[in-house]
N, C-alpha and C positions, 0 to 999 in steps of 0.2 A: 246459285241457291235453289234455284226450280229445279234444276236435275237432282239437287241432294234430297226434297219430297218426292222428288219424282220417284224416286227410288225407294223410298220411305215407303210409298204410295202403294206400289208393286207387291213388295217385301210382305208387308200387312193383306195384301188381295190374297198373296198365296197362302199364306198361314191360315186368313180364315178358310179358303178352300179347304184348306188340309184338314181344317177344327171341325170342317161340316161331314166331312167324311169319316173322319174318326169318330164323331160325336154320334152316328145311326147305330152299331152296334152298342155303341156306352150307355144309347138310348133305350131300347129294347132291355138292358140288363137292369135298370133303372124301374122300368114297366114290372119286368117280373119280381124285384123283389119289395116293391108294393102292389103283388099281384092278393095277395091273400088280404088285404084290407077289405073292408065295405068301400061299396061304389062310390060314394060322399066323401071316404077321407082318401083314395088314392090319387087325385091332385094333390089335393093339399097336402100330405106328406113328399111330392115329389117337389112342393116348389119349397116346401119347408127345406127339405132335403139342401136343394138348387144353392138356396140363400147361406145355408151355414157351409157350401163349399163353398161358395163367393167369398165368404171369410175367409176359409183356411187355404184357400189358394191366394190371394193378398197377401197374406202373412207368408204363402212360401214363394212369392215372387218377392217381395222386401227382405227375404234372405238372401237368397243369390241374386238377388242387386249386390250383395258384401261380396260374394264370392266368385259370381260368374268370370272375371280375370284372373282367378288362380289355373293358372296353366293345366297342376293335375287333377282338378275340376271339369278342366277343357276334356281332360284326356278321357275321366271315366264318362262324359258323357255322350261322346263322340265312340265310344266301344257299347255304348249300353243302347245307340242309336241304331249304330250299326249290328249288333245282334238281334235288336227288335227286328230291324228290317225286316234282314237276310233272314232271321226263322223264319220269318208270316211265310215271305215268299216259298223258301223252301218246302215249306209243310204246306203251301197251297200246289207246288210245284209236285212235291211227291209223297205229299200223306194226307192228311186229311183232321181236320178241325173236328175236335169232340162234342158231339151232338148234346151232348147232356149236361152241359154245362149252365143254360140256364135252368132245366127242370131239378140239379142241384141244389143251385141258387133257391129256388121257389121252394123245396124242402127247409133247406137251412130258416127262409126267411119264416114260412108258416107257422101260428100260431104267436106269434112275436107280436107286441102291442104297438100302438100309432107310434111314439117316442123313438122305440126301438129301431124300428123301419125304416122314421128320419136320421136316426144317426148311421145306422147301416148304408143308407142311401147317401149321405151325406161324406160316408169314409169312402165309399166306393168312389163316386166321382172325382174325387185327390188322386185313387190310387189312376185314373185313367187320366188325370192332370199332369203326371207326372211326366208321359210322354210327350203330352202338347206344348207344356213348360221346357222342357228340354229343347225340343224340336224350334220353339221361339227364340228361345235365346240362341240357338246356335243360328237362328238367319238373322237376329239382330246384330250381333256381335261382328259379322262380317259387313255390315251399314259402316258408311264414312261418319265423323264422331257429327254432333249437331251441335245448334248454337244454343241449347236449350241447358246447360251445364249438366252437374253430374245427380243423382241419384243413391243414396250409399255409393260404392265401388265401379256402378255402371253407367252410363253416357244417360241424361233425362231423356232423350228421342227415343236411345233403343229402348230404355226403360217402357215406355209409353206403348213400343210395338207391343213387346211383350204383353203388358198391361190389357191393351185392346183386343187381343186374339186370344187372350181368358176367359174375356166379358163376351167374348163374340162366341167361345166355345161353348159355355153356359148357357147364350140367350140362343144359339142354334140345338141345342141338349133340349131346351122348354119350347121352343118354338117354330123349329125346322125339321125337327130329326124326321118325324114322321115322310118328309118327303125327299130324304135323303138314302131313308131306308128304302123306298118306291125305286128309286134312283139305281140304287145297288140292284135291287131285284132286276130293271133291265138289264142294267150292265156289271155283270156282277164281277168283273175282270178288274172295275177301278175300286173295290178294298187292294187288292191286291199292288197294284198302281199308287196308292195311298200310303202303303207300307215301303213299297219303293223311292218312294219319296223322303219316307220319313230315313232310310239307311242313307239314299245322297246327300240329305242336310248331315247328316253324321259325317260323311267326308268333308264337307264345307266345316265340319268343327275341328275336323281333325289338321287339318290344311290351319285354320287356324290355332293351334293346337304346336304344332312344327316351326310355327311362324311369329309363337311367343318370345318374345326378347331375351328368356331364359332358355331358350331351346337352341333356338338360331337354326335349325334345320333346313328352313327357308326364308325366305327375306322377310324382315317384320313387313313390310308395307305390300308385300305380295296379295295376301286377302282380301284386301282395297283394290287392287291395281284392274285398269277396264278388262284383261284379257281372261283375267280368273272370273268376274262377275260378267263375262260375256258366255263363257264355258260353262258358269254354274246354272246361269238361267236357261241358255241354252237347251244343258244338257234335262234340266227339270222340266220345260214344256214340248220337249222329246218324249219324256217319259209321260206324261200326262196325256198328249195326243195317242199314244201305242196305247195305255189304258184306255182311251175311251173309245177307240180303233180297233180292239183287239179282236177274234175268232171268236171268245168266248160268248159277247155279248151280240155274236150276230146269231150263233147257234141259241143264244136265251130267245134272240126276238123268232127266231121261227120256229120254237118249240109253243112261243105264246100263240101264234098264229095257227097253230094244228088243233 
């Protein structure tokens, strides 16, 4: 029963890693589209903002609690994982991320009242939920079941991971990002490390995905089994040490040092 938290335990440390990472850009887009408010209400419209995602990301985790065991579920979210990845990297690999997309954003949002701001701020953060929502369910879902019963459609433990690395991505979006964003600026190799991460939990979906009782491709009990959850952790703080390892962020620190 200790190794089944234990692993629980893990499961949840890397997601919110992962939430804290992805949450510094979501952050800054957050910043600028309550940039054009007065100085007094651009908190307040970000945590106004904060709160009515808290709802509507609730409400889209108590959906796919019904759904996340429908196989072609599994299937498009384990291709939609894996394209997010594999673009970031590729376009970090051989093109280049468009500058202009928050000063964009700070058009669109300018002139727009407090109200408006919160719900824009508020739609915006679902739409970056979406990947961290995926990305949870697919490392829950490969978790051995718990003794905590079900949830809708899905196990109450994995439910819970999921759950906690919402609340963790939200309270690191209001409360972390700023030093997350510091973070990248040193090392600016782990967004990229981040995105890589997020494509190998896509394989972990997709392995579970093959290994659906309707599929049979591979053995149902294979996504559980120690040698695939030895390989997948493995092969994720492989990936994790090269990002924080990498060339790029030693050429940041001695460009900071000139």
């Amino acid at each position: 029963m200790d190794s089944l938290w234990l692993e629980y335990a893990w499961a949840l440390l890397i997601l919110i890693g992962l939430e804290g990472l992805l949450s510094a850009d979501n952050a800054l887009v957050l910043a600028v589209i309550a940039k054009h408010l007065p100085q007094e209400q651009k908190k307040k419209a970000i945590n106004y903002g904060i709160v009515m995602a808290f709802v509507f990301r609730f409400a889209a985790l108590f959906a796919i609690s019904f759904i996340a065991n429908v196989w072609q579920i599994q299937a498009i979210g384990a291709a939609y994982l894996l394209y997010l990845g594999l673009k970031h990297i590729l376009k970090a690999r051989f093109g280049k991320e468009n500058e202009n997309i928050r000063e964009d954003l700070k058009e669109e949002a300018a002139g727009k009242g407090f109200w408006p701001t919160v719900g824009k701020i508020a739609v915006a953060d679902l739409a970056f939920a979406i990947d961290s929502i995926l990305a949870a369910v697919a490392l829950a879902l490969g978790l051995p079941d718990s003794p905590l019963g079900d949830f809708g459609g899905m196990d109450g433990g994995k439910f819970m991971v999921v759950l906690l690395g919402g609340i963790a991505g939200l309270i690191l979006i209001k409360f972390a990002a700023a030093w997350f964003v510091k973070l990248l600026a040193q090392r600016p190799a782990l967004e990229t490390t981040a995105y890589a991460i997020v494509a190998w939990v896509g394989v972990k979906l997709a392995v579970i995905t093959l290994a659906h009782e309707d599929i049979g491709v591979l053995e149902h009990h294979f996504p559980h089994s120690t040698g695939w959850t030895v390989i997948f952790y493995g092969v994720l703080v492989a990936i994790a040490l090269l990002g924080w390892f990498a060339p790029a962020n030693k050429k940041q620190a001695q460009a900071e040092h000139l």
